[in-house]
GULO-244713 format. One record per residue (C-alpha): residue in one letter; y, z, x. Coordinates in steps of 0.05 Angstrom, whole numbers, plus 32768, in hexadecimal, padded with zeros to 4 digits. Layout:
AYZX...
***
This chain:
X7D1C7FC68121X7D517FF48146X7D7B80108118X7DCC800C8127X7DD9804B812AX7DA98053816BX7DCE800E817EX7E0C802D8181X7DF6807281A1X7DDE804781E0X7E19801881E7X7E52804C81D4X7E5E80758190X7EB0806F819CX7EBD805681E8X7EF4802281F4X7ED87FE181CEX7ED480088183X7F18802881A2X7F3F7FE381A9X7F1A7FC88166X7F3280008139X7F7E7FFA815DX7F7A7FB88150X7F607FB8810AX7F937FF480FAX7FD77FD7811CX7FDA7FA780DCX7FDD7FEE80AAX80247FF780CDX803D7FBB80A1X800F7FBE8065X80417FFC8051X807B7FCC805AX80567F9A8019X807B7FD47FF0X80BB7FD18012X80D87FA17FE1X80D37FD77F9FX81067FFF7FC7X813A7FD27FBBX81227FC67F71X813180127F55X812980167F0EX815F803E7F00X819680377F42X81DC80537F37X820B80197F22X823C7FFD7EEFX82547FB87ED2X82787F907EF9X82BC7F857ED8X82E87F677F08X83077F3F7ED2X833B7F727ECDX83537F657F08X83737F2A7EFCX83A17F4D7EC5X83AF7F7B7F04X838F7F757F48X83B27FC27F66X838A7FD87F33X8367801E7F52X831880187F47X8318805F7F19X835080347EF5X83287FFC7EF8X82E980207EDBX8319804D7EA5X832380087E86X82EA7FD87E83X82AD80117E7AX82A280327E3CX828180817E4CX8242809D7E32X823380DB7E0FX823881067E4CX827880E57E62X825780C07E9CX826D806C7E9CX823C80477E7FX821380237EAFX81EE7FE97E7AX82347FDE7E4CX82807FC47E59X82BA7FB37E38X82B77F717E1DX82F17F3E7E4DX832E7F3B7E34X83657F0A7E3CX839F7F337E38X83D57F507E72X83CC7F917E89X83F87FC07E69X83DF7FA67E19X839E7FC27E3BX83B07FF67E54X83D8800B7E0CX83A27FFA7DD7X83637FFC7E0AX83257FDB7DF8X82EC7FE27DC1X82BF7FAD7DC3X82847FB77DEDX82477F8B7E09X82157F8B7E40X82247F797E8FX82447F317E8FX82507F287ECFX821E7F4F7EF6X82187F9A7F0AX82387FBA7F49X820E7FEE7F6EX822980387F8DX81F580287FBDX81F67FDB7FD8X81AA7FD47FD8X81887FB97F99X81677F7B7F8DX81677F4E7F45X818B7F7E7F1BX81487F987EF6X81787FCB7EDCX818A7FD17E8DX81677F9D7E5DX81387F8C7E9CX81207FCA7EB4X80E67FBE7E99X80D57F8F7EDAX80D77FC17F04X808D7FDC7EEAX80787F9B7EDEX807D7F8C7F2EX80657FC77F3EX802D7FB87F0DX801B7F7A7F25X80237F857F70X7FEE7FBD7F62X7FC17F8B7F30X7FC27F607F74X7FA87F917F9DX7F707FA67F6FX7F5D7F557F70X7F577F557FB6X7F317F937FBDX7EF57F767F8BX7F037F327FA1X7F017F3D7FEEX7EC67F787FE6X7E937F4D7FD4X7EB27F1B8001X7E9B7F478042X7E5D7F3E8031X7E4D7F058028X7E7C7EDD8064X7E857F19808EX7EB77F558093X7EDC7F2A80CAX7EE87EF4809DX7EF77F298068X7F357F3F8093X7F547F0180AAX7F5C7EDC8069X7F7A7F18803EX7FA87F198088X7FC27ED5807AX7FCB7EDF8034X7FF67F1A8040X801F7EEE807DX802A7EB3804BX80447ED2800CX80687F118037X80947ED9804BX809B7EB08010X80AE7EED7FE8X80E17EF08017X80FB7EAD8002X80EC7EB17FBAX812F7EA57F8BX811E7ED37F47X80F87F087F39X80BF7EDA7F0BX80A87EBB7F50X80AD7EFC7F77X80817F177F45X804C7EE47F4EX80537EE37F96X80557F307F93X80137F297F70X7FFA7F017FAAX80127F2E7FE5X7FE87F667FBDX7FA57F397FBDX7FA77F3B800DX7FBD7F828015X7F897F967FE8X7F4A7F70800BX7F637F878051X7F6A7FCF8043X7F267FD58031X7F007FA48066X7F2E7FB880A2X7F0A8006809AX7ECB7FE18086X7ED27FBC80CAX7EE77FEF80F2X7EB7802780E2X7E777FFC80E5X7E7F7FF7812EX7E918044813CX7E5C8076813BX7E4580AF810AX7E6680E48130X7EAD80BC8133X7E9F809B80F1X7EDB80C680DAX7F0E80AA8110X7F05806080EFX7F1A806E80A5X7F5880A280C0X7F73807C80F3X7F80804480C8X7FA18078808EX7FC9809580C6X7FE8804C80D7X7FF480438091X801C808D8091X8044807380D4X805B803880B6X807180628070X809F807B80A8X80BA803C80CCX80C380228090X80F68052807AX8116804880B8X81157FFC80B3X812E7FFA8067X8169802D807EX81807FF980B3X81797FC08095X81877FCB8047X81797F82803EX812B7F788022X81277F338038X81347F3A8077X81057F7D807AX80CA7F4F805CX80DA7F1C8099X80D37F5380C9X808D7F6380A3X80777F2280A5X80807F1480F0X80577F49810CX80207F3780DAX80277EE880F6X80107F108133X7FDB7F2B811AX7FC17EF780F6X7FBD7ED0813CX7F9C7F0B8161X7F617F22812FX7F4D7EE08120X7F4C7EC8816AX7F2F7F12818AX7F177F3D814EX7EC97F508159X7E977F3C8119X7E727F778101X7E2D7F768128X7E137F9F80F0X7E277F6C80BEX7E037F3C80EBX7DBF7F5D80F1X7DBE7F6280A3X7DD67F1B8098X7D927F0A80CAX7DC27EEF8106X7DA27F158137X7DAB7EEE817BX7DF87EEF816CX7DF97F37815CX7DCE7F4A81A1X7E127F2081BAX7E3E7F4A819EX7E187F8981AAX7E167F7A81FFX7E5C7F6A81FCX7E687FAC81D7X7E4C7FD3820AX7E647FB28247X7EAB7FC2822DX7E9B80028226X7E6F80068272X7E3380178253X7DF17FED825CX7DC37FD9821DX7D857FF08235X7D4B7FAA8231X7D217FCB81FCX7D4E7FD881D4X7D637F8C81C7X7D1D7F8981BDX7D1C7FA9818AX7D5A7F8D8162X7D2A7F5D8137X7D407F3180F4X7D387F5080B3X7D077F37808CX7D2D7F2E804AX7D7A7F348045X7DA27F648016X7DAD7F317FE1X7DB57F757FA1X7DFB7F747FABX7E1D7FB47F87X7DE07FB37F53X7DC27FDA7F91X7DF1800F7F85X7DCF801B7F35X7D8380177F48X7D8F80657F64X7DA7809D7F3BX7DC280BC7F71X7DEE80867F8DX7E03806F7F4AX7E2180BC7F40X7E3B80BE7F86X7E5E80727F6FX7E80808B7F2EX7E9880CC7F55X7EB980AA7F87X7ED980707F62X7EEC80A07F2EX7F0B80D17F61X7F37808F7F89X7F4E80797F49X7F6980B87F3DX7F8780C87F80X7FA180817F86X7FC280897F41X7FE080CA7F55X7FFE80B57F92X801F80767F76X803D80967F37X805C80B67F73X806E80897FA1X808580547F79X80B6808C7F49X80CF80AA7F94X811780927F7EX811280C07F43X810880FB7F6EX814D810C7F7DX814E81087FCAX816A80C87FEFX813980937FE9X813A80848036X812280CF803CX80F880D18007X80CC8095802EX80CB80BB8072X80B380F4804BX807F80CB8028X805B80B7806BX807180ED8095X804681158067X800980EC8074X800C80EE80BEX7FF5814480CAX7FBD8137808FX7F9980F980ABX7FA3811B80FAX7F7D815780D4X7F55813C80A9X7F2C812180EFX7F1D815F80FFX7F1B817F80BFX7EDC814B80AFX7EBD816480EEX7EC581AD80D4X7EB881AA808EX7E9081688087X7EA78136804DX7E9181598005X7EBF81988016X7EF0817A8036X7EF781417FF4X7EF681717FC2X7F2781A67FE3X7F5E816A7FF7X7F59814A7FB3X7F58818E7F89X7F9B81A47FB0X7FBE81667FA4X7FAC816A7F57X7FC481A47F5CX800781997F7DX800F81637F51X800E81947F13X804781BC7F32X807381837F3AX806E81697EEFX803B81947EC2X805681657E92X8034812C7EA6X7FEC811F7E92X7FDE80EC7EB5X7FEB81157EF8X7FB981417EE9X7F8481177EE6X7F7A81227F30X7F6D816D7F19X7F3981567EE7X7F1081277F1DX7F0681617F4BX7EE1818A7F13X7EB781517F0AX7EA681457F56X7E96818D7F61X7E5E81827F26X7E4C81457F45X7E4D81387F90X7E18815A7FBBX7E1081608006
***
């Protein structure tokens, strides 16, 4: 049997069908940054204060530092107390004024915001929330990525990229209509179960149709979409401070989407050939190359025969070898590390002191240079040096920013263990 790598040597390594497959399969990463737009306008901790209007009707010329003087208690530090207010009153304005006030109680009517941009008021006695979303938009996307893995397999990596695509599409926009925060949790949940399976198949996809020696391009293209929508998305958010209409704006482009891969989107002739679907594959294979004005050469579709038994091991596979079982822990320890890393980051940027709006450019715009290198760099270096180095310096970073914090260094500790480890 031909093997697909010889395949894709004769009909194009990286010519203009694997070109418009991986744009294709990538334009969708622009938005699947936007699935976290809504936790900008859910800060944990957002400048604010009661809202004690009531004192205006005693006196509406009331001045807003009088205003504030009179209904908010101060803390320690002689800041106004953003969770407590002077209990209401029903007395004129000068008796208040005299004897002031002295009973005190949470937020009755509400909080007002410095900066007019926050969602639900998980501030105070509800703050709490703002984890658990995070938590559970993050619990959604590890669902999809073990739901929606084994998926591939089994129905195909096309299939494996529509449906978490419509998921995303239907709940992007009901979360846009939801009324509390207990439904946009669940549908939050939801959104996460269709980011999650289409981040992993759409580089599944997309790399089994490009070559060995542009293998690279697949998996950093589709990270370098991701980084240019971390930058739109600032930009959106800034112009629109309004987070339902931002997730309406995701969700239309992604209706686009939806139509477009599930009418044009190629099936992985790969997947094909080891599912034993040969004549559709040899399809798929002549189209391939005609795209990309090359000519399959007779004897080779000759030799593209069925398999005689079909990967039915699953992931047990993975465990029969000592080798790939070590390579397996290494690598799942090392993304569980990097991925907590980066969103104890990303999902604290409000806390780091810098506008939030420029905080988010930063976050992408600091992407975009690493995955443009990181193409060439994995040309230079090859992947073991290249893994180890980029994850060792941002464990290391991270340890200058808060040596504090354990749980940032844990990306320190996984680069020990892949040095021991991983082998070329």
């Amino acid at each position: 049997m031909a093997d697909f790598g010889e395949i894709l040597r004769n009909i194009g390594e990286f010519g203009l069908f694997q070109q418009l497959t991986l744009i294709a399969l990538c334009f969708p990463n622009l938005f699947l940054s936007f699935m976290f737009a809504s936790f900008i306008f859910i800060e944990s901790d957002p400048e604010r204060h009661c809202n004690t209007d009531w004192i205006l009707r005693a006196d509406p010329n009331l001045t807003t530092d009088e205003q504030l003087n009179l209904t908010l208690p101060r803390e320690e530090d002689g800041t106004f107390s953003r969770c407590r207010m002077f209990v209401p009153v029903d007395r004129d304005i000068g008796s208040i004024r005299e004897y002031g006030l002295n009973e005190t109680s949470g937020c009755q009517s509400g909080w007002l915001y410095y900066n007019a941009l926050y969602e639900f008021d998980l501030v105070c006695d509800k703050a709490n929330l703002v984890e658990v979303a995070q938590t559970v938009f993050l619990a959604g996307i590890l669902i999809g990525s073990l739901t929606f893995g084994p998926f591939a397999e089994s129905f195909g990596r096309k299939r494996a990229t529509q449906i978490p695509l419509v998921i995303m599409f239907i709940f992007t926009v009901s979360t846009a209509l939801c009324p509390n925060i207990y439904l946009y949790l669940v549908l939050q949940f939801f959104s996460g179960v269709g980011a999650g399976g289409y981040r992993v198949n759409c580089i599944i996809l997309s790399t089994e149709w490009i070559g060995m020696s542009k293998r690279s391009w697949g998996v950093c293209v589709t990270q370098l979409f991701g980084a240019l929508g971390q930058c739109v998305l600032a930009g959106v958010i800034y112009a629109i401070r309004d987070w339902r209409l931002a997730q309406l704006i995701t969700a239309a482009p992604l209706g686009v989407v939806v139509i477009y891969i599930w009418c044009v989107l190629p099936v992985s002739a790969r997947w094909l050939l080891n599912r034993g679907r040969t004549e559709e594959a040899k399809q798929l294979i002549v189209k391939a190359a005609a795209i990309n004005k090359r000519s399959v050469p007779d004897s080779l579709l000759e030799k593209i025969a069925v398999k005689d038994t079909l990967n039915t091991g699953g992931i047990k596979i993975i465990f029969r070898s000592s080798l790939l079982t070590r390579y397996f822990f290494t690598v799942a320890f090392a993304w569980f590390s990097l991925n907590l890393a980066l969103y104890c980051l990303y999902l604290n940027m409000g806390n780091f002191g810098l506008s939030i709006f420029v905080t988010q450019l930063l976050f992408g715009a600091i992407e975009i240079p690493a995955n443009l290198f990181s193409m060439w760099l994995l040309e230079v270096f090859g992947r073991r040096v290249l893994f180890i180095a980029t994850l060792l310096a941002g464990g290391l970073s991270l340890k200058l920013l808060d040596p504090r914090c354990l749980l940032r260094h844990s990306e320190t500790i996984v680069n020990v263990y892949t040095m021991l480890l991983v082998q070329d």
